[in-house]
LOTOR-529103 format. One line per 3 residues: their letters; for each residue x, y, z of C-alpha. Coordinates in steps of 0.001 Angstrom, whole numbers, plus 500000, padded with zeros to 6 digits. Each point is the difference from the previous one (the first is absolute). Layout:
A) X/Y/Z; ...
***
This chain:
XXX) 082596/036804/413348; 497080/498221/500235; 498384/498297/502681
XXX) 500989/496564/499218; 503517/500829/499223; 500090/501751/503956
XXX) 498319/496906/501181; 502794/498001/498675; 502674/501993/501111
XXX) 498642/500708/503772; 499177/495688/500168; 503595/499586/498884
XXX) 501491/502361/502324; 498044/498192/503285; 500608/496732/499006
XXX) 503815/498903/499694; 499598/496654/498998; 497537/500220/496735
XXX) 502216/503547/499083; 502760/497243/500283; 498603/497550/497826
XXX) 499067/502448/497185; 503389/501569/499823; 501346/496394/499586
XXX) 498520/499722/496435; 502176/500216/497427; 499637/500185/495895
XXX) 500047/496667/499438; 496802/499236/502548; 498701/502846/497510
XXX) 500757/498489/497128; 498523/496616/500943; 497059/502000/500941
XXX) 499927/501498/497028; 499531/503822/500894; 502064/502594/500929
XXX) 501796/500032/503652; 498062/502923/501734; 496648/497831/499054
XXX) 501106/497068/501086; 500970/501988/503405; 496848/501701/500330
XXX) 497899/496946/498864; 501976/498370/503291; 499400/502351/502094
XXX) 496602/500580/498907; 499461/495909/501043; 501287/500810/503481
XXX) 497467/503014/500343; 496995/497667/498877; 501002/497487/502634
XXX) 500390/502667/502473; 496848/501581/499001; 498129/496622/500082
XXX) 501760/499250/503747; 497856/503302/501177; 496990/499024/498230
XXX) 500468/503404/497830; 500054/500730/496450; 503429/500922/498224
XXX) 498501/503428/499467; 498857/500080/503679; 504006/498979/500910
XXX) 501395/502718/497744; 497979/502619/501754; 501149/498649/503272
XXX) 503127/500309/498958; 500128/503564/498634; 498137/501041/503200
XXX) 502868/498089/502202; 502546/501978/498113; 498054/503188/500138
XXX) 499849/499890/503859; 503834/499915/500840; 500731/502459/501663
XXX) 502774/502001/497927; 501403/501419/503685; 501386/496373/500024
XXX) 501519/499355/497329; 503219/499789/500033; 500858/502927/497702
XXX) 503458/501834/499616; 500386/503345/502059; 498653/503053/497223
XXX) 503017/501254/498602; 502777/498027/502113; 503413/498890/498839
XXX) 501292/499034/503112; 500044/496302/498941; 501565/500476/496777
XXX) 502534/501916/500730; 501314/497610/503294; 499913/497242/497544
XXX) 502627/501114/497863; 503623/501915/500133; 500379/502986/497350
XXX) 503647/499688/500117; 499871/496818/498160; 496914/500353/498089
XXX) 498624/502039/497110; 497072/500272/501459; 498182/503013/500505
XXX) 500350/501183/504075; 496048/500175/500661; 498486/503393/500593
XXX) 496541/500426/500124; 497778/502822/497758; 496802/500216/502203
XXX) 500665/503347/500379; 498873/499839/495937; 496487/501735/500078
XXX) 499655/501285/496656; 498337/497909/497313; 501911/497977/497948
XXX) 500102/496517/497593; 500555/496919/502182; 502473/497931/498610
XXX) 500455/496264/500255; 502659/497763/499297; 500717/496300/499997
XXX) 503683/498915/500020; 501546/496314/499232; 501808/498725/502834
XXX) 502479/497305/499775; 500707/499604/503888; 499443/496312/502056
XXX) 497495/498933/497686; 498692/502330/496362; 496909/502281/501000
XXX) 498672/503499/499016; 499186/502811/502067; 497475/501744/499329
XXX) 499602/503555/501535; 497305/502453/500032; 500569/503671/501467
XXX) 498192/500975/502881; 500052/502346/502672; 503722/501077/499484
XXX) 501252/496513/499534; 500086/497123/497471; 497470/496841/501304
XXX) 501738/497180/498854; 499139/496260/499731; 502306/497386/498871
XXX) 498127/497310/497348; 501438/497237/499893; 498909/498726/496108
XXX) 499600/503909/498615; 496787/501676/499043; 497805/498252/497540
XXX) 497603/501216/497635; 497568/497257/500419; 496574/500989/502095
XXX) 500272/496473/501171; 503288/499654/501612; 500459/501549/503556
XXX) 503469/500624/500647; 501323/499788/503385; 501510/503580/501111
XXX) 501993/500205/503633; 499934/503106/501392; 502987/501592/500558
XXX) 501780/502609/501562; 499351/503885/498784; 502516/500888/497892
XXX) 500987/504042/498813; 498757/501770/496633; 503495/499923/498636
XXX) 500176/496213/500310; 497937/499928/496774; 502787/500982/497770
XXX) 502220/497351/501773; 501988/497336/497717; 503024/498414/500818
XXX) 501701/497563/502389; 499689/499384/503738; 503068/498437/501570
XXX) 500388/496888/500784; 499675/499240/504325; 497295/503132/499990
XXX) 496130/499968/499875; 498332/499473/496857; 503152/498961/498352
XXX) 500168/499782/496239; 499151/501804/496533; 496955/502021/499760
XXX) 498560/501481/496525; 496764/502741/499566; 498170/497215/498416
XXX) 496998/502525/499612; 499310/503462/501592; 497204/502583/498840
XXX) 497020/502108/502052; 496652/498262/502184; 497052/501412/500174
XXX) 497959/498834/503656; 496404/499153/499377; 498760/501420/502943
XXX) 502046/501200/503379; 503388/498611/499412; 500590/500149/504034
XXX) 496979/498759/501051; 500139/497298/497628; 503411/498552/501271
XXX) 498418/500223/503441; 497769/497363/499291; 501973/498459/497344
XXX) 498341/499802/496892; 501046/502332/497530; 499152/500794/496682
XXX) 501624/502237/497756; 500973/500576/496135; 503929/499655/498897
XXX) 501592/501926/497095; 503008/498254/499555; 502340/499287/496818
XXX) 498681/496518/500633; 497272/499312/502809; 497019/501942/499181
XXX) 496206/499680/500627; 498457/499341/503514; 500957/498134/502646
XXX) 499204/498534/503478; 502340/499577/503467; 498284/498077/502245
XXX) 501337/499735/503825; 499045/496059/500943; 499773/498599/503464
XXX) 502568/497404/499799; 502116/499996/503237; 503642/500589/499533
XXX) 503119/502491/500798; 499180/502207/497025; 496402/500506/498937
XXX) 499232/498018/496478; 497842/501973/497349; 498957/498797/496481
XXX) 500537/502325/496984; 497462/499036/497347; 499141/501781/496660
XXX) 496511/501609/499085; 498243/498609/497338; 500809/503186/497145
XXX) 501021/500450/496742; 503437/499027/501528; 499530/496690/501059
XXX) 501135/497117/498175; 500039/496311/500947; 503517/498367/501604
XXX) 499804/497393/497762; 500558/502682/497244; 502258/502582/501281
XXX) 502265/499793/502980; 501055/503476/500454; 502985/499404/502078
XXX) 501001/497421/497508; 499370/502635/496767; 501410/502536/501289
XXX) 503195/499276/502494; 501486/502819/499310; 500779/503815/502039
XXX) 498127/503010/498773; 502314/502238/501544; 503246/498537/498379
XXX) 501297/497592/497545; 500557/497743/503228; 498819/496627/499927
XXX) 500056/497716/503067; 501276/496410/499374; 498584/497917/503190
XXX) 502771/497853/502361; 500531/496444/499464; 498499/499096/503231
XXX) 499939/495880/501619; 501681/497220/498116; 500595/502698/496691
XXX) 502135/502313/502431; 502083/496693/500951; 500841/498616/496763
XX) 501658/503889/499161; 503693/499617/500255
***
């Protein structure tokens, strides 16, 4: 990631309001801009950082490297970061007897080497999201994205951090009953091995990780990024390296492309939600 793409995310992450007002742009305001959404964000964004940066009588370079030092300085002691290797959480959230779900059990005690697999699965609960998980530390670190991953250096998509969840939930399709948490379909929408780029630990400590996927359809490198923006659940962005597997979101929407499971011939129709759900007999 480079810096200005950190700047971006770490001015977005303090700053509620202009984060606000460039997830409010839609297609169309791209379109009458004539480029691509994740410019048009960026170019936004970008206009708030000048105007910050002129307000301290600093260059925009000068800002970024404020920034990136301001980010570098948090102490990772504080962050609020899920115990290493606890299911405690996931595991009071939910009741076997009714679910599918995999009871969690942790594999910390796991000390040989080994490939660390990843998966991201399509969620139809309250509202359509993917979770994406990456194994660590006997567990699978999972974030729930709202709008999917995108291949698109540009776009930053927002990830909330959720709770741990066990290895075995990787392999998990199937339905969660109605009146229980999470309820709804779920689909392996992708699942594969990561590589870390760098200490995988020590990385999620300070929340910015970057790491390689091998996946039947994410691949390349990518960046999580732990913001700063106050809320029950800490907010991350997921954004794509610029590689050889990068492609604009104007040209390929993977989510859209390719909807489908790679584990089964399942396919996940989304609920009529709002004023569709009413007009169903």
């Amino acid at each position: 990631m480079d810096d200005q793409t950190l700047g971006i995310c770490v001015f977005l992450s303090t700053r509620p309001m202009e984060l606000e007002k460039v997830l409010s742009l839609s297609d169309n305001d791209a379109v009458e801009a004539g480029t691509s959404l994740g410019s048009l964000r960026d170019t936004v964004c970008l206009q708030g950082m000048r105007a910050q940066a002129e307000h301290e009588g600093k260059t925009l370079k000068a800002l970024i490297r404020t920034l990136i030092k301001q980010d570098a300085d948090v102490d990772p002691a504080n962050a609020q970061v899920t115990s290493r290797g606890s299911l405690e959480k996931y595991n009071r959230m939910r009741d076997f007897d009714a679910s599918a779900e995999p009871a969690g059990v942790s594999s910390i005690g796991r000390s040989e080497p080994h490939a660390l697999q990843f998966c991201v699965q399509k969620h139809d609960a309250t509202r359509l999201h993917y979770d994406f998980r990456l194994e660590l530390d006997g567990t699978l670190k999972s974030w729930a994205i709202p709008k999917g991953p995108c291949l698109d250096p540009k776009v930053k998509r927002l990830s909330v951090h959720v709770e741990d969840h066990p290895l075995d939930y990787a392999s998990f399709e199937g339905t969660i009953p109605e009146g229980h948490y999470g309820a709804g379909d779920v689909i392996v929408w992708d699942r594969g091995i990561w590589t870390p780029l760098g200490d995988p630990t020590e990385s999620y400590r300070k929340g910015r990780m970057k790491f390689e996927l091998q996946g039947e359809k994410l691949s390349g490198i990518w960046n999580l990024v732990r913001t700063h923006i106050p809320g029950k659940q800490e907010q991350w962005f997921l954004i794509k390296h610029q590689d050889s597997a990068a492609k604009p979101e104007a040209e390929y929407n993977i989510v859209e492309e390719q909807p489908h499971s790679v584990l089964s011939d399942r396919t996940l129709v989304p609920r009529a939600r709002g004023k569709a759900a009413k007009k169903q007999p």
